[in-house]
C-alpha positions in Angstrom: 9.6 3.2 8.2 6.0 2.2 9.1 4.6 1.0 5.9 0.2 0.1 5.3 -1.0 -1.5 2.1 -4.7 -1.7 1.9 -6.1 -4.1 0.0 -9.3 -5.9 -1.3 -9.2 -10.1 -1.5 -7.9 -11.4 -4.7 -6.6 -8.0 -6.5 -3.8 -8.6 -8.5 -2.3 -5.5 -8.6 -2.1 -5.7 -4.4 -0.3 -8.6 -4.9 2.5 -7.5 -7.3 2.9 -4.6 -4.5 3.3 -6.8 -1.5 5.8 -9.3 -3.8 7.7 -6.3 -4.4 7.8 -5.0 -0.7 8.7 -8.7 0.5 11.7 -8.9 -2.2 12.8 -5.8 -0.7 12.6 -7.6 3.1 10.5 -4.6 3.9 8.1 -5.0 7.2 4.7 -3.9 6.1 0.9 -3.8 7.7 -1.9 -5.5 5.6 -5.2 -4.0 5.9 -7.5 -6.0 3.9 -10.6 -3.9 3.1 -12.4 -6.7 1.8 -12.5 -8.8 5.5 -12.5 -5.9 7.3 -14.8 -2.9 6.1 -13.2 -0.7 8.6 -10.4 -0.3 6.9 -12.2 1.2 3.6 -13.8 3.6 5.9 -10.2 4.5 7.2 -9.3 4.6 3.7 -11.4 6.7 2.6 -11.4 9.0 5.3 -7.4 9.6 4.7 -7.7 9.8 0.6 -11.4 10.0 -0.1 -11.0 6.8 -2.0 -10.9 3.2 -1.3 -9.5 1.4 -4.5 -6.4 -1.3 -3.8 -3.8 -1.0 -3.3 -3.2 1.9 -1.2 -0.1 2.2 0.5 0.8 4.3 2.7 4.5 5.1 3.6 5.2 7.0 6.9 1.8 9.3 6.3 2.1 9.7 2.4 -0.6 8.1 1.1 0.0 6.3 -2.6 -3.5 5.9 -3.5 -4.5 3.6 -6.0 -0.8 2.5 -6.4 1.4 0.5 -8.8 5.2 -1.6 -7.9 6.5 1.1 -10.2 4.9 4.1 -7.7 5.9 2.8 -4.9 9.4 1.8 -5.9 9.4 5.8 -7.1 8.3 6.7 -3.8 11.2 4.2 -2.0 14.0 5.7 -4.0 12.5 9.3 -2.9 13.5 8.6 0.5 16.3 6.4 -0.3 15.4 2.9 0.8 16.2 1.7 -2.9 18.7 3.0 -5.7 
């Protein structure tokens, strides 16, 4: 599973995601919009939004996205139970 969260510097709620995705031992790609302003303009371009964290999960895009989205998301494809 190829797994993106976008994020800006210092948002909490980008944080709880990635704690929950390394408790899970899941590989996943940071791109942090805040360093790299490329990555909003990617962003963007996929969702017409840029807010953090985004995650994208094999091409479905969870804009804007919460631990308890993206854990709905997991157990959709069966990763989690």
């Amino acid at each position: 599973m190829d797994v993106v969260v976008y994020r800006k510097a210092g948002c909490p709620w980008a944080a709880a995601v990635m704690g929950f995705l390394d408790e899970l031992d899941l590989v996943y790609h940071v791109r942090n919009m805040t360093s790299q302003p490329q990555y909003a303009r990617e962003l963007e371009a996929k969702s017409g939004q840029c807010k953090s964290p985004s995650v994208d999960l094999d091409g479905e895009l969870l804009a804007d996205a919460s631990v308890e989205d993206v854990a709905k998301a997991l157990e959709q494809r069966g990763i989690i139970i």
